[in-house]
Each structure stands twice: as C-alpha cells, then as structure tokens.
N, C-alpha and C positions, 0 to 999 in steps of 0.2 A: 542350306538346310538339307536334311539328309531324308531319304525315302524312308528308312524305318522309323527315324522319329516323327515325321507325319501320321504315318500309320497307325503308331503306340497313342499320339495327340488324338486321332480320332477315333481307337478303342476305349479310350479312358472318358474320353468326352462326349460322344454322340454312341457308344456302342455299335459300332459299325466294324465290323471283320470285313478286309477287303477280298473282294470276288476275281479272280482271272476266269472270265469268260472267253478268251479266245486263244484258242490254240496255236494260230499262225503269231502272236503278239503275247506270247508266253508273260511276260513283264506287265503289261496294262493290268492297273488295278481299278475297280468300280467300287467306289465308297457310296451308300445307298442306304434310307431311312428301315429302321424296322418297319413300320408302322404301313408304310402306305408304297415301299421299294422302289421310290424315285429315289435316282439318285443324284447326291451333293457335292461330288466330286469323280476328278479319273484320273489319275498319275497314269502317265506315261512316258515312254523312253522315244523319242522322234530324232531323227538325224537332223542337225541344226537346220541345213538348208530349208527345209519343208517350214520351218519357221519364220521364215528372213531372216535367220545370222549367215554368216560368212566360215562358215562350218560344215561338215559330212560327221563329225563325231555324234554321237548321242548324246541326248540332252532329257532330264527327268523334266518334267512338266506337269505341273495340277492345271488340269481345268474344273473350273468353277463359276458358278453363275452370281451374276452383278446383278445390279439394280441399272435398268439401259438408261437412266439419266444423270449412273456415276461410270459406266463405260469410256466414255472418251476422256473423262484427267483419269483413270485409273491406268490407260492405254498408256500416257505420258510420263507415266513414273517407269525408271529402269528396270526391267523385270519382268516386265508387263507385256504381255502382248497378244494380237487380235485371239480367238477361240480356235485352237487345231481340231476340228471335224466336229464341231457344234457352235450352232448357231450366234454369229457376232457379234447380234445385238443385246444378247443376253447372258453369254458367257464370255471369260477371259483362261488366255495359258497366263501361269507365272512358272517363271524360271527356279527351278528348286535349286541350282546352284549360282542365281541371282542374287543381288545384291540386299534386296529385302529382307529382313530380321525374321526371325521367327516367329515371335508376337505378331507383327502385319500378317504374316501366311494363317496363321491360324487365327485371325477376326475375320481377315477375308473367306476360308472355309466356315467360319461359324454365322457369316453372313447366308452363303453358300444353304447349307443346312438350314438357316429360316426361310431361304424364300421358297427354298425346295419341298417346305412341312407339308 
C-alpha cells in the first residue's frame, strides 16, 4: 500500500487533511477527527531497525489504535507490529509496504477512527 493512497482513503472517508506537525520528521503525517482533534492515525517513515526488522532503510508505518483485547492476534499477523512511540497496549504500527491488502489497512484505520470518536 502506498502513502498517498492511504491518505486520499482517509480524505474521502473520515475528511481528515494530514497534518505534518514536526519539522525535524518532515514526513510524519497526523490524521485526526474534525470534531473533537484526537487523532486516528500517524504515518510515518522509521528506519526498520527501531521496529525489529533487520533493516536501516526506511519503512512507512501507520499507527493506529486497537481494541487491547484484539492486540496480541492482530500482533501475530505479518505486518503487524508492537506501537512506534505510542502506547502498546492500545495501538499497533502496520507495515505500509506489508503484506496486508488494502481493505484490512483501511478497516483497521476505520476501526482506529471509531475508538478515537
């Protein structure tokens, strides 16, 4: 899955325009509710290692918030993995150039989105 078509999935679907709030991380995107400006997701670009792969390249990643009592099988699916710089037991990274379909990425964001309302 690609960065812009997440992006365009969640202009079309949640009206959410992504935010780059940080200067030093030019790339991190904050996708975040109208309504009440929590937000449902954060793409970002991490050098694999800081993930657990066996990598230094850069890697796009959504994190997005789970339900913590589908955390650990969603962990065990390829793709999946613990939350880079938010809390574990309630959010997960997936790998945007993971093995996961595009339909899963975006129920999982659309899950993301409800618990975040």
């Amino acid at each position: 899955m690609k960065r812009d078509a997440l992006l365009r999935y969640a202009r079309e679907h949640f009206n959410a325009e992504p935010e780059y709030l940080w200067r030093k991380f030019p790339a991190y995107a904050v996708l975040r509710h109208q309504s009440n400006n929590k937000w449902f997701g954060v793409i970002m670009n991490v050098p694999g290692r800081k993930l657990g792969l066996k990598t230094d390249d850069e890697t796009d990643v959504l994190v997005i918030k789970a339900r913590p009592e589908h955390i650990g099988s969603l962990r065990q699916k390829e793709g999946i993995l613990p939350a880079y710089h938010m809390n574990k037991e309630h959010w997960i990274s997936v790998l945007l150039s993971g093995p996961l379909p595009a339909k899963a990425v975006y129920e999982l964001l659309a899950e993301s989105y409800a618990l975040t309302a």
